[in-house]
N, C-alpha and C positions, 0 to 999 in steps of 0.2 A: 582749106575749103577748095571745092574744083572755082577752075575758072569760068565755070556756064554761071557762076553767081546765083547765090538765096534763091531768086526769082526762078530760074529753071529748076535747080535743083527741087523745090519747093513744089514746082508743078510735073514735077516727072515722079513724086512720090505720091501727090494727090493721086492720079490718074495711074499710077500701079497700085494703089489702096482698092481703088475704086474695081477697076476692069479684073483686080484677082479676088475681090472680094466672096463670097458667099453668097452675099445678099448687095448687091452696089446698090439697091436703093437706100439703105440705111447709110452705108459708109457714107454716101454724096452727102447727105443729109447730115451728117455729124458733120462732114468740113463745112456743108455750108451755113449752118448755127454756130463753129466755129469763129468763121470771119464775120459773124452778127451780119449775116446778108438773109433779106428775106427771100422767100420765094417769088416776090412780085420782082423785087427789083432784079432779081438775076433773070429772070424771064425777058424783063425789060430790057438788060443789057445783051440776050438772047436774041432779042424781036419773036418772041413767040407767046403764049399765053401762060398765064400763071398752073391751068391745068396740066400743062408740058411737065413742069417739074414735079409737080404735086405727084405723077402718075406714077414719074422715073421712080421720085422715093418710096412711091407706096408702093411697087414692084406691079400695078396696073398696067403698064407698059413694058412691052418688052426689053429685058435689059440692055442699058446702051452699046454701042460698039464702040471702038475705038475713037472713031472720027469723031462721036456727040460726047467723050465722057471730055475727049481734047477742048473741044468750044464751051463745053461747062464750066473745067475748067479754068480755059485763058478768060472766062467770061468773070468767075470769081478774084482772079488775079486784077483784072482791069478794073474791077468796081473798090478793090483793095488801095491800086494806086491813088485812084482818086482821090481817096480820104485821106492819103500821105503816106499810105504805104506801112501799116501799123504792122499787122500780122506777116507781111515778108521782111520788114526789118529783125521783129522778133525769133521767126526762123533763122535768118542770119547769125543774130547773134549766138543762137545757141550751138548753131553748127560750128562757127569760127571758136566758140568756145571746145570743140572738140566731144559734144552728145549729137545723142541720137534727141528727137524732138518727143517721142515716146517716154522718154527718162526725162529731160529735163524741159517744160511748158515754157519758161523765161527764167533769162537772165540780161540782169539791168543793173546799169550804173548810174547815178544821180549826180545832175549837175554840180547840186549843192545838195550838204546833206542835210537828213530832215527829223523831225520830233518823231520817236518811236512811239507815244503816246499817242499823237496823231496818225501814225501805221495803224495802230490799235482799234484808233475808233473810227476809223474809213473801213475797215475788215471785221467791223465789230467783233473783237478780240475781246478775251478775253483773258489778261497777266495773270500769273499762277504764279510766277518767280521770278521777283524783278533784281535788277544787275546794276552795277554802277554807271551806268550808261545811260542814256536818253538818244542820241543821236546815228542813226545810219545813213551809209553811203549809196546804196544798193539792194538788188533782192538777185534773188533762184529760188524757185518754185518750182519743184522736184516730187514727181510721181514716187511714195515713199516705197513701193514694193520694188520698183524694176532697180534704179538706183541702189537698194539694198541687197538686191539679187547679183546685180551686173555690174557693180562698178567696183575697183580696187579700189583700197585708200589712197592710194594717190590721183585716181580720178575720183575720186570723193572729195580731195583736197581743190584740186578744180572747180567745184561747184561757189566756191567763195568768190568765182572771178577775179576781178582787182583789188581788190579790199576783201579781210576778214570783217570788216564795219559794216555790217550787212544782215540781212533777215534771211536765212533760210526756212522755206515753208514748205513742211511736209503734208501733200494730201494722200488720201485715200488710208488715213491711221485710225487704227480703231481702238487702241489704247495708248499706243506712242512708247511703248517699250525700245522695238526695234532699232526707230531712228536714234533717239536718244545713247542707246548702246553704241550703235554704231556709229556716232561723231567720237566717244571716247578713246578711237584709234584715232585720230585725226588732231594734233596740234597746229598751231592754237584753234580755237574756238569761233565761232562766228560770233555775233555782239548779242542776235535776239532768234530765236527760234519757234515759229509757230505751228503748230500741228492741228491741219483743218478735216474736218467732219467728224468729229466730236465734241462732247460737252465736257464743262469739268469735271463732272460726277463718272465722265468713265476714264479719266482720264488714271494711267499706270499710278498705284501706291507711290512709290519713289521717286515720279519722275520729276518734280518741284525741289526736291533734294539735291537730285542730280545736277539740274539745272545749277542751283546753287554753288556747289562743291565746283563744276565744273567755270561759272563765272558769266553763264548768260542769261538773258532774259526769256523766257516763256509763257508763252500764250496759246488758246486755243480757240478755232471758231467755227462755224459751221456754216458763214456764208457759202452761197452757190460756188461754184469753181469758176465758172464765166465771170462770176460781179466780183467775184474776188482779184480775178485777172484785171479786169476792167477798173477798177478802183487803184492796182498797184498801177497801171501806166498812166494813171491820171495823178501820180506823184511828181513827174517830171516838173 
């Protein structure tokens, strides 16, 4: 990782998302639903009015320049810290883990490890094929297409972090073929495997099989991707 640390690095990609965007009101607007900041309260930390923001994302105002996408922004970063610092530690760690934040949303290590059953019913999951295990150390939560696209097996093996004792969760699957194929290059195995935004009626013919033959557990859910997130850092 450079040495400008999460925090710069973090805001020097906001703010090139932003300023090469298309449409910067929209992008603003995804990081700032992102770091679950409203638009009062970054206004607040702005000192401007809530219509300030509201304008930028709805492209009512003319789009930002440089200087206002900068104060946006360090404006979101500072209301981040306050809270402890959630979403630039998260960045962190996925960089130091050697992804891009586009492929991989988090990766997390668990003080102590925890009941996958209780993974389950925090993500309201749904097992399809369960494995000799009950306990994980960790998670990654892995954007299923880019990952699949863009990453070797040996940076697919990365995505287990410290432990293979761990959940990886694939979103944006719409039968779960893919990913599931694509762990059977990858030894060993991770412990439990989720694949979100489907149900089990569409979930792949074999892939419970696989699951099995292969020796992990499986599940599926269609919680939100934010409350999903939100639920896996409130594991700690």
């Amino acid at each position: 990782m450079s040495g400008r640390g999460p925090k710069r690095e973090l805001a020097e990609k906001i703010a090139g998302e932003v300023t090469l965007s298309n449409d910067p009101g929209s992008t603003l607007r995804k990081w700032r639903t992102d770091f679950d900041i409203s638009q009062t309260d970054l206004a607040a930390e702005l000192e401007v009015s809530s219509s300030v923001i509201s304008d930028y994302e709805s492209g009512r105002r003319e789009s930002p320049g440089i200087g206002v996408v900068g104060r946006l922004v360090e404006g979101l970063l500072a209301i981040d810290e306050r809270r402890g610092s959630e979403r630039i530690r998260q960045y962190g760690r996925v960089l130091s883990a050697g992804f891009e934040s586009d492929v991989v949303y988090d990766l997390r290590e668990y003080a102590t490890s925890i009941s996958l059953s209780r993974l389950y019913a925090d993500l309201e999951a749904t097992e399809v094929a369960s494995s000799g295990t009950d306990r994980v150390s960790g998670h990654t939560v892995i954007d299923s297409i880019e990952a699949i696209t863009r990453l070797s097996s040996e940076e697919f093996f990365r995505l287990y972090g410290q432990s293979t004792n761990r959940v990886l969760v694939f979103t944006g699957v719409t039968r779960g073929e893919s990913p599931l194929v694509a762990l059977r290059v990858v030894n060993p195995t991770p412990n439990a495997v989720v694949l979100h935004g489907i149900d089990e009626d569409d979930l792949w013919d074999h892939a419970a099989d696989l699951a099995r033959i292969d020796g992990y557990s499986l599940a599926v859910t269609n919680t939100p991707l934010d409350d999903m997130l939100e639920h896996l850092v409130s594991l700690e």
